[in-house]
C-alpha positions in Angstrom: 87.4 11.8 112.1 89.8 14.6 112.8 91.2 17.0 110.6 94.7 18.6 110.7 95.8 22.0 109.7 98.3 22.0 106.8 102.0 22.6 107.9 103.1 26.7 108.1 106.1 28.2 106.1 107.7 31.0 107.0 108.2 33.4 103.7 110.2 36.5 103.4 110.0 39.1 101.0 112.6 42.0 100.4 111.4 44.8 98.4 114.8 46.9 96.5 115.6 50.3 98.2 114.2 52.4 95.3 115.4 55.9 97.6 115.2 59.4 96.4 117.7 60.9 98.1 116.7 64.9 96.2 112.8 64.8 96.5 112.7 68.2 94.1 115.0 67.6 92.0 113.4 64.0 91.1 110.4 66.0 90.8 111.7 68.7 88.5 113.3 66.1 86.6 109.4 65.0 85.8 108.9 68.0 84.2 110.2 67.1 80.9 107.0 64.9 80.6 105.1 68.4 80.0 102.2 67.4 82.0 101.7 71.4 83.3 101.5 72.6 79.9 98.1 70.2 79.3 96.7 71.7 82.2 94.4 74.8 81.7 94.5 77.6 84.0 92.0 76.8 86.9 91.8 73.1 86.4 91.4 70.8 89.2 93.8 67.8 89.9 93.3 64.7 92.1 96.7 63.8 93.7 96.5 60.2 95.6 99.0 59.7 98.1 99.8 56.7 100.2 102.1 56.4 103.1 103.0 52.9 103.9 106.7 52.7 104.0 107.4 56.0 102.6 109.7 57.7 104.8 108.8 61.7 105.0 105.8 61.4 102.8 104.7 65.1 103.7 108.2 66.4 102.2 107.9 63.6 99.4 104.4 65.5 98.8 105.7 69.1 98.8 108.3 68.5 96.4 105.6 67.5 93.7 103.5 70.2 94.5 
């Protein structure tokens, strides 16, 4: 007895272009969350970053800094 391997689709998948063309400004648009007036002077903050198919992630990065 032999066993076959199921039949292979091909799939596509397009993501929208969700582009920040002003990194700083984007990010000083954030402000009016107030998330810097929680923070205490001297306190520590994690900041996760991934890169996969973000174009200029180390100026992405700065402008949130």
């Amino acid at each position: 007895m032999t066993m076959g391997f199921p039949r292979l689709q091909t799939v596509r998948q397009h993501f929208p272009d969700h582009r920040l063309e002003d990194i700083p400004d984007a990010s000083a648009r954030t402000e009016r969350f107030g998330f810097r007036t929680k923070l205490k002077p001297g306190a520590r903050v994690a900041i996760g970053v991934g890169s996969r198919g973000i174009a200029n992630v180390y100026k992405s990065m700065m402008g949130v800094l």
